[in-house]
SEDO-884709 format. One record per residue (C-alpha): y, x, z; residue in three letters. Coordinates in steps of 0.05 Angstrom, whole numbers. Layout:
{Y Y	X X	Z Z	type Ala};
...
! end
This chain:
{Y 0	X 0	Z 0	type Unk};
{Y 73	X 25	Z -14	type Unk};
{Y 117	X 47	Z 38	type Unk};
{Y 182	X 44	Z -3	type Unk};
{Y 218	X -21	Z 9	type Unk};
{Y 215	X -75	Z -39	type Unk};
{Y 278	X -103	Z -57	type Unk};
{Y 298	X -158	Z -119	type Unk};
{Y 356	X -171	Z -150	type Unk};
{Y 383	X -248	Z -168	type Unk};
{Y 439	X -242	Z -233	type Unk};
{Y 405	X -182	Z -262	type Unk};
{Y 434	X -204	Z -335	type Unk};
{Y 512	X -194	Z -312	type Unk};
{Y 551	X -132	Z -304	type Unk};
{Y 534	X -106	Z -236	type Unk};
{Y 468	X -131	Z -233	type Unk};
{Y 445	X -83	Z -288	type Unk};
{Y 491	X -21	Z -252	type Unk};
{Y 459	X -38	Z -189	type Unk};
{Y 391	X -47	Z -231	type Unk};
{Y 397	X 32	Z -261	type Unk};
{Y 414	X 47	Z -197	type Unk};
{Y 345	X 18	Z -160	type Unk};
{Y 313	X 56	Z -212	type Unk};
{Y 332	X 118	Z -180	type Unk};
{Y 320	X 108	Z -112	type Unk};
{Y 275	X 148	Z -74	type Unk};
{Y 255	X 94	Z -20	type Unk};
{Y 263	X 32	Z -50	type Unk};
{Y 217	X -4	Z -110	type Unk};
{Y 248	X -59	Z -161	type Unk};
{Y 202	X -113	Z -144	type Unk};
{Y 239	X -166	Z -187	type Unk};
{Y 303	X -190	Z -218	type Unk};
{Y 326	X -265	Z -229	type Unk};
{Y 372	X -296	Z -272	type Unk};
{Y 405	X -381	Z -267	type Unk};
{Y 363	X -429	Z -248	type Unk};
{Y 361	X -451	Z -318	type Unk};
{Y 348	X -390	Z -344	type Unk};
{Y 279	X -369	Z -394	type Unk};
{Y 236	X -309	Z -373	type Unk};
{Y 257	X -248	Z -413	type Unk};
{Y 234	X -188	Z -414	type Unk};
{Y 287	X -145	Z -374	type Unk};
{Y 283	X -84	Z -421	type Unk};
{Y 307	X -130	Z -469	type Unk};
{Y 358	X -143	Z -432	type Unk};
{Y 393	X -82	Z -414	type Unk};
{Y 358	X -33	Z -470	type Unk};
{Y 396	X 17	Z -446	type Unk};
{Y 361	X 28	Z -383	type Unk};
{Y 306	X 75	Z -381	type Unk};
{Y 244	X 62	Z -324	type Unk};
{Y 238	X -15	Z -329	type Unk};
{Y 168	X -17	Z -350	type Unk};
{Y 138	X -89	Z -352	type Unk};
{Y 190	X -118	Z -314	type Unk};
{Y 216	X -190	Z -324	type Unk};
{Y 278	X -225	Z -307	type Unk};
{Y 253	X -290	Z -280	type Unk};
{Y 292	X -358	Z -274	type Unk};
{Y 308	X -363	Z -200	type Unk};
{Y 261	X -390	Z -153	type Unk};
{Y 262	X -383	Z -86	type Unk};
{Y 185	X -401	Z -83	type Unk};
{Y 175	X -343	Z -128	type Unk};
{Y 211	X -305	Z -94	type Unk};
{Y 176	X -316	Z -30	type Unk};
{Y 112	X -288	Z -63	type Unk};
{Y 143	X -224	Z -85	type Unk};
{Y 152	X -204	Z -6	type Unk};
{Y 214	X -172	Z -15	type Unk};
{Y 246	X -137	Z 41	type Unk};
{Y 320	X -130	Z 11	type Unk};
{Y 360	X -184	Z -34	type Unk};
{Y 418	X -168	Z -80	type Unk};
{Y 458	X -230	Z -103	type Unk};
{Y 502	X -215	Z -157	type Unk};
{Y 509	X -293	Z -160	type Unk};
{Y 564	X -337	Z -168	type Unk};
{Y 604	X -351	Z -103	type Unk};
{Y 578	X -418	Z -95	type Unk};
{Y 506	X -407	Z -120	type Unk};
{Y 504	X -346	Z -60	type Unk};
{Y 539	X -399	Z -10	type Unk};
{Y 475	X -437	Z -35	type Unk};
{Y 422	X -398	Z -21	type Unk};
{Y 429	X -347	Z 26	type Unk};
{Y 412	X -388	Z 88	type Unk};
{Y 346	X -399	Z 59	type Unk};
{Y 331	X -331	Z 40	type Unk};
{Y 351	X -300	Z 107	type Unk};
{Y 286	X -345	Z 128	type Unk};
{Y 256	X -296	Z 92	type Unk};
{Y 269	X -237	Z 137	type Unk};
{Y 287	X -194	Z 88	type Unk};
{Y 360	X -158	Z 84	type Unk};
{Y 408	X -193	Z 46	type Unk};
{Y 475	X -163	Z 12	type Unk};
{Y 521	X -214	Z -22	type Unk};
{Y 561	X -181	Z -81	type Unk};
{Y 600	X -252	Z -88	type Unk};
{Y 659	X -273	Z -44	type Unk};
{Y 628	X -319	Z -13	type Unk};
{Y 614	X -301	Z 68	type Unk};
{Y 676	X -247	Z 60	type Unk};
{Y 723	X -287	Z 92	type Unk};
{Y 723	X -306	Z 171	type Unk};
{Y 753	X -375	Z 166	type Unk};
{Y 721	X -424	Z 128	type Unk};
{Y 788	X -463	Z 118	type Unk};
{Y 807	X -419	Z 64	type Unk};
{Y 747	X -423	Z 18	type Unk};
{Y 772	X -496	Z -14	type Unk};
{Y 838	X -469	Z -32	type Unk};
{Y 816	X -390	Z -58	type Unk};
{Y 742	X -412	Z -80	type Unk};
{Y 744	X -480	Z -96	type Unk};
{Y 690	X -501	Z -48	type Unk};
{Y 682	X -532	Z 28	type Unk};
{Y 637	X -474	Z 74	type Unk};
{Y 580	X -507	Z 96	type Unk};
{Y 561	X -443	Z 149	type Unk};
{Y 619	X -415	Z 188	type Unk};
{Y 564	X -396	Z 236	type Unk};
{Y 548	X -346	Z 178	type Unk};
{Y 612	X -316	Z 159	type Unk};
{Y 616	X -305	Z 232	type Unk};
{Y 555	X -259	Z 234	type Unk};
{Y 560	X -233	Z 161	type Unk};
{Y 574	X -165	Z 161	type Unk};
{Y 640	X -145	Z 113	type Unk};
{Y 601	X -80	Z 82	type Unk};
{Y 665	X -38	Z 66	type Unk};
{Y 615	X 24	Z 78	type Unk};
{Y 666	X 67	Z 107	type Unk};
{Y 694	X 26	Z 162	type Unk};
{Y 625	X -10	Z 184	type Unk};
{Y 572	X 36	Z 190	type Unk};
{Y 557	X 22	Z 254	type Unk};
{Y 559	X -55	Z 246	type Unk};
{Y 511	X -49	Z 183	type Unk};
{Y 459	X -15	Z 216	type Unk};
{Y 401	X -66	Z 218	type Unk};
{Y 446	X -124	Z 189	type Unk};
{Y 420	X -177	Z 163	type Unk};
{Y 471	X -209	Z 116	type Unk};
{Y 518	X -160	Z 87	type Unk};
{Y 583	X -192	Z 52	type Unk};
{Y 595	X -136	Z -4	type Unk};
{Y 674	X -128	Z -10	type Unk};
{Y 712	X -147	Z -73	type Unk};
{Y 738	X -95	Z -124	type Unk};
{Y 806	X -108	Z -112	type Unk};
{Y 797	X -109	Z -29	type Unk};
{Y 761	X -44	Z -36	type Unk};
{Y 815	X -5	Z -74	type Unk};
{Y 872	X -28	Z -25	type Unk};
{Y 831	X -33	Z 35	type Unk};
{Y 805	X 46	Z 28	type Unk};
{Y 873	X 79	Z 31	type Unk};
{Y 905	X 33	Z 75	type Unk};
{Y 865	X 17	Z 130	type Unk};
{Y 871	X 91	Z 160	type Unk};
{Y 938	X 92	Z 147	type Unk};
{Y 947	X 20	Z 202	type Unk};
{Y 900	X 45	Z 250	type Unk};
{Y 938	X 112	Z 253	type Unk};
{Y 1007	X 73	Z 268	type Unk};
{Y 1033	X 106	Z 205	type Unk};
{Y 1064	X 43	Z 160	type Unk};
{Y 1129	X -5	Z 187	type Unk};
{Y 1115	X -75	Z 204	type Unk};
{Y 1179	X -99	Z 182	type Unk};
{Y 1162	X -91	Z 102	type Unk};
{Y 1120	X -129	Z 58	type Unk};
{Y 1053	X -87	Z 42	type Unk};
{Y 1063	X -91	Z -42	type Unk};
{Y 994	X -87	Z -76	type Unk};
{Y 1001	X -80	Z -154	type Unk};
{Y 940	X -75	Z -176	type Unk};
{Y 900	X -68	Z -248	type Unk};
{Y 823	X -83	Z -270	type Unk};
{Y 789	X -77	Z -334	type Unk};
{Y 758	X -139	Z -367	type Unk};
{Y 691	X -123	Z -333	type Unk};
{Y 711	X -151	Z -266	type Unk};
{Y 718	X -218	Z -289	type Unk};
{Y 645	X -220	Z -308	type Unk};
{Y 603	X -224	Z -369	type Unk};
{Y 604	X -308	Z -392	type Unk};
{Y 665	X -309	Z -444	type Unk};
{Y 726	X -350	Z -429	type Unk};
{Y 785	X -363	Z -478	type Unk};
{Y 839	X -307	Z -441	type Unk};
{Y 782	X -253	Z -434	type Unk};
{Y 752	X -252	Z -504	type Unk};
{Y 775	X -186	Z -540	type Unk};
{Y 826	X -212	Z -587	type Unk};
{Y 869	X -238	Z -523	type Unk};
{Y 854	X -170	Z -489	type Unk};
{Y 860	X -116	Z -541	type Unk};
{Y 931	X -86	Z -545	type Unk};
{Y 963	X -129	Z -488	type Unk};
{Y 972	X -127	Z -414	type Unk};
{Y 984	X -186	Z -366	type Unk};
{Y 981	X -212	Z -294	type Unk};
{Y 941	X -268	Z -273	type Unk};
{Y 926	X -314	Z -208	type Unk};
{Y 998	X -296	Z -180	type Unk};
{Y 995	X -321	Z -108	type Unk};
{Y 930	X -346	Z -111	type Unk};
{Y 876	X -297	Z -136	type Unk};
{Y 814	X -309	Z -89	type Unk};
{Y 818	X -233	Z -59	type Unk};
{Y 885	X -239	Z -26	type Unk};
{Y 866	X -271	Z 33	type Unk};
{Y 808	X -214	Z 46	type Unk};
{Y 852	X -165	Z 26	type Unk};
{Y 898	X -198	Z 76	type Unk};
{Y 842	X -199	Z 129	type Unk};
{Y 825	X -130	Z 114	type Unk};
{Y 897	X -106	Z 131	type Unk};
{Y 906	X -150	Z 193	type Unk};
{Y 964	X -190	Z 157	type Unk};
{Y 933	X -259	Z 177	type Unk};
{Y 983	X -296	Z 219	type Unk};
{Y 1024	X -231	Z 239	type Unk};
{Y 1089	X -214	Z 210	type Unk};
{Y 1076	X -164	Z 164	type Unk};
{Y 1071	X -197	Z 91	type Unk};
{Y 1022	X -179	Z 39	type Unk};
{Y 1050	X -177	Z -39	type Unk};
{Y 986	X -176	Z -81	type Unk};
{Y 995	X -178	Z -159	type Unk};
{Y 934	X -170	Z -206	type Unk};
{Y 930	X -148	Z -278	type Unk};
{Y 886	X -144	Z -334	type Unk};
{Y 885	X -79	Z -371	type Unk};
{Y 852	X -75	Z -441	type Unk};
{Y 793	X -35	Z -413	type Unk};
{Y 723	X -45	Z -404	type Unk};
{Y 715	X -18	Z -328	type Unk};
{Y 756	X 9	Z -280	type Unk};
{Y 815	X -5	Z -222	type Unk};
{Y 885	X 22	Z -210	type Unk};
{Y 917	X -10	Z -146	type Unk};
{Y 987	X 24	Z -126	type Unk};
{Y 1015	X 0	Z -59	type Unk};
{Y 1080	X 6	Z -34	type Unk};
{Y 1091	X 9	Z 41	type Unk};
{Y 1142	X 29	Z 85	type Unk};
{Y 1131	X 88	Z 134	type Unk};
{Y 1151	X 92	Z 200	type Unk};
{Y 1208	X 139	Z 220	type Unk};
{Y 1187	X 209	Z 224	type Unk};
{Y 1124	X 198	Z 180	type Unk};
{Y 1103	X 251	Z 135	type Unk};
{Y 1064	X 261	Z 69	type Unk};
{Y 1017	X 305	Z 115	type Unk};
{Y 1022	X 252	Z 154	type Unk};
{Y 983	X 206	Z 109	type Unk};
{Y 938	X 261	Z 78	type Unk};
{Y 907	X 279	Z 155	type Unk};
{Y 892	X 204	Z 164	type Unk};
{Y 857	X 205	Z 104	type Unk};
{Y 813	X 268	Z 129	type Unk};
{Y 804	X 244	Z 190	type Unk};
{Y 773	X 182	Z 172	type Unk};
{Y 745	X 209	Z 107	type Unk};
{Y 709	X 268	Z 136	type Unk};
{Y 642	X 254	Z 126	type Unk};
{Y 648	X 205	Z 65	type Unk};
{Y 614	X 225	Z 7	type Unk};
{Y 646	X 165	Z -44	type Unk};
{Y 717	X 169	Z -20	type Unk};
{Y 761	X 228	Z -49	type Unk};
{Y 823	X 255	Z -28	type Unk};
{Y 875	X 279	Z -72	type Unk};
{Y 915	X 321	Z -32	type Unk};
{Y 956	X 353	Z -91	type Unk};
{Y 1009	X 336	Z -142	type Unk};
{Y 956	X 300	Z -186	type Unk};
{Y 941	X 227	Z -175	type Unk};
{Y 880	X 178	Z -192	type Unk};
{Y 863	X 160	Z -256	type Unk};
{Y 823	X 107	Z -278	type Unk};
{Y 786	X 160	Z -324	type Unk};
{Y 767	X 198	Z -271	type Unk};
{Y 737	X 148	Z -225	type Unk};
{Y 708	X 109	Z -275	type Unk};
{Y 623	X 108	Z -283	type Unk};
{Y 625	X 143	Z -219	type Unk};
{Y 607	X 112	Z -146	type Unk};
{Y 683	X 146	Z -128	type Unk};
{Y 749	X 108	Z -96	type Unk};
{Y 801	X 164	Z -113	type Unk};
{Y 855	X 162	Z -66	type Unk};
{Y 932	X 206	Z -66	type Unk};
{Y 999	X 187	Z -48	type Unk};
{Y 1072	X 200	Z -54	type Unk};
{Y 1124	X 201	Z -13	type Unk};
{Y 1201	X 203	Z 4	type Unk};
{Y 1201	X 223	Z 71	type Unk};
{Y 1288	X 207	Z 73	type Unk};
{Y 1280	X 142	Z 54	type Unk};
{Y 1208	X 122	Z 97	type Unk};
{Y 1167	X 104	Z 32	type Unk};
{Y 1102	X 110	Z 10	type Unk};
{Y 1075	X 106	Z -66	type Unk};
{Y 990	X 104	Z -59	type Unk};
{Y 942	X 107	Z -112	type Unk};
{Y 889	X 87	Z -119	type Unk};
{Y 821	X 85	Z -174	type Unk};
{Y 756	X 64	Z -173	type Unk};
{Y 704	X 34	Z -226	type Unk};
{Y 706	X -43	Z -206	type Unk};
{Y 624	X -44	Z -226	type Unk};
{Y 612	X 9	Z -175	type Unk};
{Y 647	X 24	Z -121	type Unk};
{Y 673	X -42	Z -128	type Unk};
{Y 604	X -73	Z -134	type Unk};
{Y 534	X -45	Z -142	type Unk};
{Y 543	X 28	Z -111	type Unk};
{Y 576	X -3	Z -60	type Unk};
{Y 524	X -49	Z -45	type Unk};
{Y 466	X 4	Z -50	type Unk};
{Y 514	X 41	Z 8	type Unk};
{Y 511	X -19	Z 48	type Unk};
{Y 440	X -26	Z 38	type Unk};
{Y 422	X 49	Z 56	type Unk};
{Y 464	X 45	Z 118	type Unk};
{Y 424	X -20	Z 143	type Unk};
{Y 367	X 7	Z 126	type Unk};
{Y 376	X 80	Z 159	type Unk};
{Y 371	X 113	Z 98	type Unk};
{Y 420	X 166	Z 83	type Unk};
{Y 476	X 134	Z 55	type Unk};
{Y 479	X 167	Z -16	type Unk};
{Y 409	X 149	Z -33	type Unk};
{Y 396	X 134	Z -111	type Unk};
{Y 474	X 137	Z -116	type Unk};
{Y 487	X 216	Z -121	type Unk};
! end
């Protein structure tokens, strides 16, 4: 019998399904046991798929079942599932025992209230979004460890959330500022079904915002940063670049008196020391979306005018990766116990 841990993934057809899918393949300690697509969906064979990936063998991606499912054993579950299909389902696989990490939105947030006005649905299971645990690897490792339901971060959250979270719990930014999150993504993050302001002739050769006010990450970006009924203000603006993959975020924040560049760049260290998918760039040079992009990498620099107390940070990351599947195989390894860059390196 196998001792690596069996582990299925459910919308294995989409974008980070198959990047989490290559990545399985890889692993040292953990076996593809099965992939699902819709309900709906035919059995096909998944090399037919994604013909791109090497190592799939015979395997099949399977309408979902949960019956079927049950049969396969498995002792991890990636959803890569629309955010009310996950809000769906997941109480019935945690039945199952097995480990459970949510790429979708939907147990991110930590009051249900807000999931009719950002998701378009009424939360059925606050009881789970209070015991979900918000896998932004870096801040949670000890919370993950042996967790049950992990609630994978968005793409957006993650690229705002990295840089700026040391920077708060260091004392470093003003309170008396808006926190202004301008923020791009490649047409990848809005998934793989077609819709009329995603197809390529709307894309190619223009640039635009979208969901001003209302895009469903800015109240867990807003969570993340500890905005939610205090009075610093969150600003979040998203575009859509003419890309396939990859995020640029830059956030503007005000410093507090006295706060330095080195400032910022020791916070980063500090809480960066022993992360192996968060760089520093402690130079002239800034993130690019080129360099982060196919890599499991958020890039992180900053600069500052230290007369007038503000900070410019940058931030890059691929949205399919460390905004999605890498991510989630880091949460997965960390609840697991095994070491955290395991089939990502």
């Amino acid at each position: 019998m196998s001792s690596r841990v069996r582990a299925i993934v459910a919308g294995a057809t989409g974008y980070s399904g198959r990047d989490l899918i290559r990545l399985l393949l890889n692993h040292p300690k953990i076996e593809l046991a099965g992939a699902f697509a819709s309900r709906s969906g035919e059995t096909i064979p998944l090399a037919a798929i994604h013909p791109q990936l090497t190592g799939l063998a015979r395997l099949d991606c399977q309408p979902f079942d949960e019956a079927v499912i049950a049969k396969l054993d498995p002792d991890l579950i990636f959803l890569a599932t629309p955010n009310e299909f996950s809000h769906e389902i997941v109480p019935a696989l945690l039945e199952t025992g097995a480990t459970v990490v949510d790429l979708s939105g939907a147990f991110r947030l930590r009051d249900a209230a807000l999931y009719p006005k950002f998701y378009g649905f009424e939360h059925a299971r606050p009881d789970l979004l209070e015991k979900a645990v918000y896998g932004l690897t870096e801040f949670a490792r000890e919370e993950l460890r042996g967790a049950k339901l992990i609630a994978n971060p968005g793409c957006y959250p993650t690229s705002i959330l990295a840089p700026m979270i040391p920077l708060l719990k260091a004392g470093l930014i003003a309170d008396d500022q808006p926190i202004i999150c301008d923020s791009k993504s490649g047409v990848t993050g809005a998934g793989k079904s077609p819709t009329a302001t995603t197809h390529f002739v709307e894309v190619s050769e223009s640039f635009k915002t979208y969901n001003i006010f209302k895009h469903r990450h800015t109240p867990e970006i807003a969570q993340g940063l500890g905005v939610v009924n205090e009075s610093r203000a969150l600003i979040f603006t998203p575009h859509l670049l003419p890309i396939n993959r990859g995020i640029l975020s830059t956030i503007y924040a005000k410093l507090k008196t006295g706060v330095t560049r080195r400032d910022i760049l020791n916070a980063w260290r500090d809480a960066f020391e022993n992360a192996p998918f968060v760089r520093v760039f402690a130079e002239s040079q800034m993130p690019e979306i080129k360099f982060a992009a196919n890599t499991p990498f958020c890039d992180i620099g900053c600069a500052v005018d230290e007369a007038a107390g503000q900070a410019i940070i940058v931030s890059a990351e691929d949205n399919l990766l460390k905004g999605a599947a890498s991510q989630a195989l880091q949460n997965a390894n960390v609840a697991l116990g095994f070491d955290e860059g395991a089939g990502i390196r």
